[in-house]
C-alpha positions in Angstrom: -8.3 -2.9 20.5 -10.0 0.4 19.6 -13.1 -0.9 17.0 -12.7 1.5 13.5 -15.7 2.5 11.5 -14.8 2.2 8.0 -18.0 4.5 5.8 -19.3 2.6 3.0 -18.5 4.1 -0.4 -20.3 6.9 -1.1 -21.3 5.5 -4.5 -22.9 2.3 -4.9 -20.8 -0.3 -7.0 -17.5 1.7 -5.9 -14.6 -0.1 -4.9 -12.3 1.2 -1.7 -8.5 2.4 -2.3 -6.0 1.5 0.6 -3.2 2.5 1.9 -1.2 0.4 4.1 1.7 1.5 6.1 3.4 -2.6 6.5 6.2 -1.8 8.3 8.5 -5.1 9.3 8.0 -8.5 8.1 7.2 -10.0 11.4 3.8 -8.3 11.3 3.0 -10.9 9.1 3.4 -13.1 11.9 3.2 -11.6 15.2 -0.3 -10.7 16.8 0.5 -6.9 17.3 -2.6 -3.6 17.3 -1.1 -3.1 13.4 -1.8 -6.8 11.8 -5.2 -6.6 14.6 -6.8 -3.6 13.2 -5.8 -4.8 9.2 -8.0 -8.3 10.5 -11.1 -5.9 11.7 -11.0 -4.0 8.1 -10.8 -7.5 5.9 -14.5 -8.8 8.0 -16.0 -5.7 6.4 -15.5 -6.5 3.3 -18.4 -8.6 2.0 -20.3 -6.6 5.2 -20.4 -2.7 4.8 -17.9 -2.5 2.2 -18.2 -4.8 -1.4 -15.4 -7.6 -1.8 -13.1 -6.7 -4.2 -13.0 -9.1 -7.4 -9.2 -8.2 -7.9 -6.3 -6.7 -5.4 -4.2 -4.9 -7.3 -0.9 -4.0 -5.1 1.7 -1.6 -5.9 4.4 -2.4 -2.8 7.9 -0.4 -2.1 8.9 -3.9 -2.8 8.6 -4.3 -6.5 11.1 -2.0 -7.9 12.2 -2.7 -11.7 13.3 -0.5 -14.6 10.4 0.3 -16.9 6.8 -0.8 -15.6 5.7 -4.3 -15.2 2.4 -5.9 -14.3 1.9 -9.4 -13.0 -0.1 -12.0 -15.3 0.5 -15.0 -13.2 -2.2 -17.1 -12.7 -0.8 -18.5 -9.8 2.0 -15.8 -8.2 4.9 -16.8 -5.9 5.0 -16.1 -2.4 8.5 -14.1 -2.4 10.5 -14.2 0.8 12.7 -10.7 -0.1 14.1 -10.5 3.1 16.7 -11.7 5.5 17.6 -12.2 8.8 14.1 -13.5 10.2 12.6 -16.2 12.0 11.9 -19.8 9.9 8.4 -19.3 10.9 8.2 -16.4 8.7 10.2 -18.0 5.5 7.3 -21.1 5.6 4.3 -18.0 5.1 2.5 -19.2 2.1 -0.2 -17.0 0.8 -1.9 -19.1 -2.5 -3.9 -15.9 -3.7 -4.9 -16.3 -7.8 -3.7 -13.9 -10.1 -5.8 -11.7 -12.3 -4.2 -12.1 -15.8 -7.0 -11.0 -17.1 -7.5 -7.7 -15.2 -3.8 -7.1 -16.3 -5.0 -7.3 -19.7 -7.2 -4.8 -19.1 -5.0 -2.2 -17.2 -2.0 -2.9 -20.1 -4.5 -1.7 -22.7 -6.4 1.0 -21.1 -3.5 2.8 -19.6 -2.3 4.8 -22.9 0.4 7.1 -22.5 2.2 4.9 -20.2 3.7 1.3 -21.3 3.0 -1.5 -19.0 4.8 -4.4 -19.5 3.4 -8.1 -18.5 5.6 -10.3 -16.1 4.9 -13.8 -15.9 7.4 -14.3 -13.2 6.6 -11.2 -10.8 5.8 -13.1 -7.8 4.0 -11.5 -4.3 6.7 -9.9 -2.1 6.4 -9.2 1.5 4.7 -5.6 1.3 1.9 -7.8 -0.5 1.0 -11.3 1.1 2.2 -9.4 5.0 -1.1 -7.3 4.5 -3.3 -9.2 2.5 -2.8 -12.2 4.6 -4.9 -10.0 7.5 -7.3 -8.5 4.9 -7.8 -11.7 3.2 -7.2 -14.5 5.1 -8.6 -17.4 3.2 -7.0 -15.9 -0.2 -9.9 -16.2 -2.1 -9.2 -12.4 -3.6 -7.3 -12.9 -7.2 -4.2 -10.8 -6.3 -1.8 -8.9 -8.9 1.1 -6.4 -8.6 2.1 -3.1 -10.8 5.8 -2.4 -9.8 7.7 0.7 -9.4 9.8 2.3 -12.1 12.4 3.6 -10.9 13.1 6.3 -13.7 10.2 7.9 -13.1 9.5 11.2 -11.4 7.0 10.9 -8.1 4.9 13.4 -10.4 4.9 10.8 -13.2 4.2 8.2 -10.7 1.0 9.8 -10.1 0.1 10.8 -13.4 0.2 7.0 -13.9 -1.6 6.1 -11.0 -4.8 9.1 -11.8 -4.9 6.7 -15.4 -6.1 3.9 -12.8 -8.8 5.0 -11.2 -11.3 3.4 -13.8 -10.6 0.1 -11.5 -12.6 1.6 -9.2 -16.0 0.8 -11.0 -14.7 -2.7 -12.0 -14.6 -3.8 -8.9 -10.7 -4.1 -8.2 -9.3 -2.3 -5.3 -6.0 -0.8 -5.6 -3.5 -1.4 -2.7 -0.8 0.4 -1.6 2.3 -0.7 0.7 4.7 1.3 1.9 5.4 3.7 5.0 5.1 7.1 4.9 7.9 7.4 7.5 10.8 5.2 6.6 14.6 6.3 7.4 15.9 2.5 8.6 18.9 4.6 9.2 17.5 6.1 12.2 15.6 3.1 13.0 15.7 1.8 16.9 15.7 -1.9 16.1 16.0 -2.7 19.9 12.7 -1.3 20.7 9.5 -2.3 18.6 7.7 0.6 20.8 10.4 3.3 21.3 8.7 6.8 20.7 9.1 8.3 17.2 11.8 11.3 16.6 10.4 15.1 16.3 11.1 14.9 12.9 9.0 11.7 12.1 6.5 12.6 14.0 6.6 16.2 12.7 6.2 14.8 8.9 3.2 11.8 9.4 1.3 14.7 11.3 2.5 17.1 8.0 1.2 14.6 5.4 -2.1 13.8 7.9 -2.6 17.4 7.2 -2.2 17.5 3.5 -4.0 14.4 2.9 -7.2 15.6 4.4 -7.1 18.9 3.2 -6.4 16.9 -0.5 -3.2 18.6 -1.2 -2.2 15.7 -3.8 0.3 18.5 -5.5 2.2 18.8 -3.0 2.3 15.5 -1.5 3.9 14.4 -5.2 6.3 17.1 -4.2 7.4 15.4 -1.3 11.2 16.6 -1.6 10.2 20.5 -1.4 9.0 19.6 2.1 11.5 20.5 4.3 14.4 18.8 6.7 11.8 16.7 8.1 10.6 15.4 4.8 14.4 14.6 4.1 14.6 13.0 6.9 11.3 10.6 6.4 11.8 10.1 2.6 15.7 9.3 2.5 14.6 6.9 -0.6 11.4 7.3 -2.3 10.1 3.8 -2.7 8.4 2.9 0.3 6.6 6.8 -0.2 5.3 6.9 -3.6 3.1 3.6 -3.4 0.6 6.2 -1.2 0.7 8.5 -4.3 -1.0 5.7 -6.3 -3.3 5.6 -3.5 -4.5 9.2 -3.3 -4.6 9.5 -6.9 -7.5 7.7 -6.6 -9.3 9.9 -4.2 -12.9 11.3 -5.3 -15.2 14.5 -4.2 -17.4 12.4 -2.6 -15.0 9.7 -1.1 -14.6 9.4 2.6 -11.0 9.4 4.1 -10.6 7.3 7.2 -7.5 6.7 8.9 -6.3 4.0 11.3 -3.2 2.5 12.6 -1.7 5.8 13.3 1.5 5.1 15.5 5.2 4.1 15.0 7.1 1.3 14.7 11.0 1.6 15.7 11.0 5.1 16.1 11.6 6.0 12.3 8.9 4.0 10.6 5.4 5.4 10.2 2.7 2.7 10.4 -0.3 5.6 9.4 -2.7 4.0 7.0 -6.2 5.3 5.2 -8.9 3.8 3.5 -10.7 5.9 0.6 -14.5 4.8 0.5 
């Protein structure tokens, strides 16, 4: 495995934002470069980068009508899937909540309503990555979920209202894929080579991302064939625009775990520091 330097923040006392691509479920279980390389990132934490207090995760997972947060104190490990090994219905992942730092997001965030969920458990796009980043859950976990009557514009206007977190010491967490047309997926091979066209967008978005072209990243669907192609639904997409709403002047942008899983399914994830 290829060691990745993750930069400190450039500002003392500031927390890191994440994006994860999380791809299947069996990552969760199965020692792969992709669950590896999420395992090297979570030892830095505590090391060169400071250990979040709180994770708050917004998955591709957690879809609802209206916006929720979780105030759990102890969340559910969901099993939204189906179709898998046993061995991957028996994952456990006992992380705290935070109802507290959901207090504090419900009343800061103004022009958007938040609404608390005492049953909003952890799904898979959660507890599969944190599992590698955290492995001891001792990180107080909640999750923001996706409206699905809201614009990928709105989305971000949201996610810019959350970047106060930052400085309180609560990373922010996104799961999804950038690539994701299951459609199109090769399901026999794990390893099979992407298509042009999801190949064509990851390297498109690469682009955009480190040339900070947030605009037009909200705009996904103006993007082209390939775009269509990559984004048939939005929901594993739009948790990186909560991600790079949070990007700063001075933050560095490091990617890792840029490859494919299935042909179709982009895996590319970035750490703001």
């Amino acid at each position: 495995m290829t060691s990745i330097h993750f930069p400190p923040p450039a500002r003392r006392g500031k927390m890191p934002a994440m994006f994860a691509g999380h791809g299947s479920p069996m990552n969760a279980i199965v020692p792969n470069p992709f669950s590896e390389t999420l395992a090297q990132l979570g030892l830095q934490f505590g090391a060169s980068l400071p250990k979040p207090q709180a994770v708050l995760v917004i998955s591709a997972h957690q879809l609802t009508r209206g916006t929720f947060i979780s105030t759990a104190a102890k969340p559910e490990t969901v099993h939204d899937f189906g179709g898998f090994p046993e061995a991957l219905f028996q994952v456990q992942y006992p992380a705290k909540g935070s109802p507290e730092t959901a207090r504090r997001i419900q009343s800061h965030v103004e022009h958007f309503k938040i609404q608390p969920d005492t049953a909003m458990g952890m799904d898979h796009g959660a507890w599969a990555v944190l599992m590698h980043l955290f492995p001891n859950a001792d990180v107080p976990v909640l999750q923001l979920s996706l409206d699905t009557a809201l614009a990928p514009q709105q989305h971000f206007a949201l996610a810019k209202a959350l970047r106060f977190l930052r400085d309180e010491g609560v990373m922010i967490l996104g799961s999804g894929n950038i690539v994701h047309n299951l459609r199109r997926a090769n399901f026999a091979s794990p390893d099979a080579p992407p298509h042009d066209w999801a190949k064509a967008f990851d390297e498109q978005v690469k682009t955009l991302l480190m040339n900070g072209n947030a605009d037009t990243l909200a705009s996904f669907d103006t993007l082209g064939e390939a775009a269509k192609l990559s984004v048939p639904t939005s929901e594993h997409y739009l948790p990186m625009l909560y991600v790079i709403a949070q990007q700063l002047p001075d933050d560095h942008l490091t990617f890792f775990n840029e490859a494919f899983q299935h042909a179709a399914i982009s895996m590319r994830s970035f750490l703001l520091t």
